[in-house]
C-alpha beads as a LAMMPS data file, in Angstrom:
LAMMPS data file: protein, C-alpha beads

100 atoms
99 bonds

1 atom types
1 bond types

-500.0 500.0 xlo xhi
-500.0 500.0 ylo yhi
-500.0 500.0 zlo zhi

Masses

1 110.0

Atoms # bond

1 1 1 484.753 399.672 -265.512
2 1 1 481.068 399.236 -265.472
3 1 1 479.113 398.480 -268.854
4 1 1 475.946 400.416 -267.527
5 1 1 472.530 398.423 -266.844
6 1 1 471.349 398.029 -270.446
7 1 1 474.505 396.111 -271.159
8 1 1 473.885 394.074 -267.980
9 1 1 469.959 393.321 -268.524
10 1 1 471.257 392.739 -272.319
11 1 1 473.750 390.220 -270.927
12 1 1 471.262 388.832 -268.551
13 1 1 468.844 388.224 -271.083
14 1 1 471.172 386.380 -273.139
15 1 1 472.264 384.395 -270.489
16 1 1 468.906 383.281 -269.733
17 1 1 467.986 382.838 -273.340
18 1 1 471.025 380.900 -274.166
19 1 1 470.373 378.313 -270.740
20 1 1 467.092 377.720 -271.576
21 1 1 467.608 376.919 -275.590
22 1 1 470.639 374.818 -274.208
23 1 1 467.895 372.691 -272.238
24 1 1 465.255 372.581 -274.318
25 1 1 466.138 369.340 -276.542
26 1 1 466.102 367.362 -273.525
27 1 1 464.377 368.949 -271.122
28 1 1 461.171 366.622 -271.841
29 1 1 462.813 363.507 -271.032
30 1 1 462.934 363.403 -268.056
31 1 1 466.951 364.819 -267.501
32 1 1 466.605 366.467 -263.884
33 1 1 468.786 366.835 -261.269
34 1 1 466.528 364.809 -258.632
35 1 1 464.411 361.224 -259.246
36 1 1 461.762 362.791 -260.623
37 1 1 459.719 359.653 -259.916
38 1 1 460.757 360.008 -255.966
39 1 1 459.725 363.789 -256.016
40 1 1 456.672 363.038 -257.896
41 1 1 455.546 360.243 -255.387
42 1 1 456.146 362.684 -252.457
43 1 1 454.868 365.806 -253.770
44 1 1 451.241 363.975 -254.352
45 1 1 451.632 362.346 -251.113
46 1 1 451.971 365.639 -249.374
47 1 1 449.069 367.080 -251.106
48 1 1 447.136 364.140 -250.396
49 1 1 447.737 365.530 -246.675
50 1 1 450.678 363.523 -245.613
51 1 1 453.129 365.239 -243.889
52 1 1 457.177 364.835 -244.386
53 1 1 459.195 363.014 -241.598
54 1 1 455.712 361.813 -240.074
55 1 1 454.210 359.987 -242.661
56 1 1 456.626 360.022 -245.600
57 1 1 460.506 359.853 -244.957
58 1 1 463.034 361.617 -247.514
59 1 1 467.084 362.970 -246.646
60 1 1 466.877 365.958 -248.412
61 1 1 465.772 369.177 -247.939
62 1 1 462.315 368.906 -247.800
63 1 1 461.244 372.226 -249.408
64 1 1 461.659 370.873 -252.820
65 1 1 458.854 368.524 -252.203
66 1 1 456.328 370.963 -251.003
67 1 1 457.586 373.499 -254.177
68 1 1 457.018 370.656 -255.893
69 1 1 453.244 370.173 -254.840
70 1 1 452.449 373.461 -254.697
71 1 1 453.520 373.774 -258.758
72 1 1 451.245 370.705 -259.363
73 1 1 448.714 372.308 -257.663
74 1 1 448.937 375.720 -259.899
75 1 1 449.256 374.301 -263.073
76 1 1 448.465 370.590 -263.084
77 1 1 449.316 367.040 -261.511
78 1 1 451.969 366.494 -265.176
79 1 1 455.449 365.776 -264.445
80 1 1 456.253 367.926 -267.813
81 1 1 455.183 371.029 -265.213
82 1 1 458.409 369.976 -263.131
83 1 1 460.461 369.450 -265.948
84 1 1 459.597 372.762 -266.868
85 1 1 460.208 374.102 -263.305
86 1 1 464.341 372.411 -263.515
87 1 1 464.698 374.041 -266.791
88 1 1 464.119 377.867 -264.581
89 1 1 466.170 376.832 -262.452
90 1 1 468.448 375.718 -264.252
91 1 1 468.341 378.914 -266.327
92 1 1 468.320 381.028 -262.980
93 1 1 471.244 379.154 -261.661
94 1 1 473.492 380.116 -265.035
95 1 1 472.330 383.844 -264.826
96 1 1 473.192 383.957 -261.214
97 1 1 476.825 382.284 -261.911
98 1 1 477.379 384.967 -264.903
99 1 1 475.897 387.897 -262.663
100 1 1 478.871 386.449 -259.930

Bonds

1 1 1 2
2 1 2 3
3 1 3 4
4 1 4 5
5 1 5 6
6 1 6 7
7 1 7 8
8 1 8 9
9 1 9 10
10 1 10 11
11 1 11 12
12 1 12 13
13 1 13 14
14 1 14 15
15 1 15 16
16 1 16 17
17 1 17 18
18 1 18 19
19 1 19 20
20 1 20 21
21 1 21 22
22 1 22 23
23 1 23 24
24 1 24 25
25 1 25 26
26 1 26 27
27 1 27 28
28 1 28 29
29 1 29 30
30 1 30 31
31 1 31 32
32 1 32 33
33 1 33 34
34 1 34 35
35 1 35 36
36 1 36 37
37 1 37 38
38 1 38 39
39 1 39 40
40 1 40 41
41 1 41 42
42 1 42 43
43 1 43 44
44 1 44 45
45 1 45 46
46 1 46 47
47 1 47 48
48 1 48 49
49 1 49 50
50 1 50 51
51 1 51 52
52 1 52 53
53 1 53 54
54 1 54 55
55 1 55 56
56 1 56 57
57 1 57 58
58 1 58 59
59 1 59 60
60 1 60 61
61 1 61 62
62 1 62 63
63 1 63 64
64 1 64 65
65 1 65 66
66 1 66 67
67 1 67 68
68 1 68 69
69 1 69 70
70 1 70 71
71 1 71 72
72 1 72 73
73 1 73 74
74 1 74 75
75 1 75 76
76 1 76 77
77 1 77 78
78 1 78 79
79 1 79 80
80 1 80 81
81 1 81 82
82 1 82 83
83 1 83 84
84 1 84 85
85 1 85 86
86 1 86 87
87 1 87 88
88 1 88 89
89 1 89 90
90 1 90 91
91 1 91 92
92 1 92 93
93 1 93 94
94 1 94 95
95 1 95 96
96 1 96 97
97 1 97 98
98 1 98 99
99 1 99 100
């Protein structure tokens, strides 16, 4: 039986609400999912103009670096910006697994 979509964007909301205040405590030291030290180091080196698998080596996917950069870029060269970024996706990943 389907709840109707104010019931799901309720749901959603909650979902996302209740991801994010989970995170929050912690979120500003430094509890991510990837070295944020190695992701740091390579995002800067990429937008100093280095360019992955030529001048800087890494065995991951490598669009998390240039994410990465691009997001210092926007809104500043802090690490608290990606900490900020893992807590959305984080919270993206949880609405995505309820929505499932």
């Amino acid at each position: 039986m389907s709840r109707g979509p104010v019931w799901s964007a309720a749901g959603s909301a909650l979902v996302l609400a209740l991801a994010v205040a989970a995170q929050l405590p912690a979120h500003d030291r430094s509890l991510v999912s990837l070295d944020e030290g190695q992701l740091a180091a390579i995002a800067d080196r990429i937008a100093r103009g280095q360019v992955l698998y030529r001048d800087v080596y890494t065995g991951i996917f490598p669009g998390v670096y240039h994410v990465a950069a691009w997001l210092m870029a926007v809104f500043g060269d802090d690490l608290l910006v990606l900490r900020r970024a893992q807590v959305a996706v984080n919270a993206l990943t949880a609405l995505c697994l309820w929505r499932a």
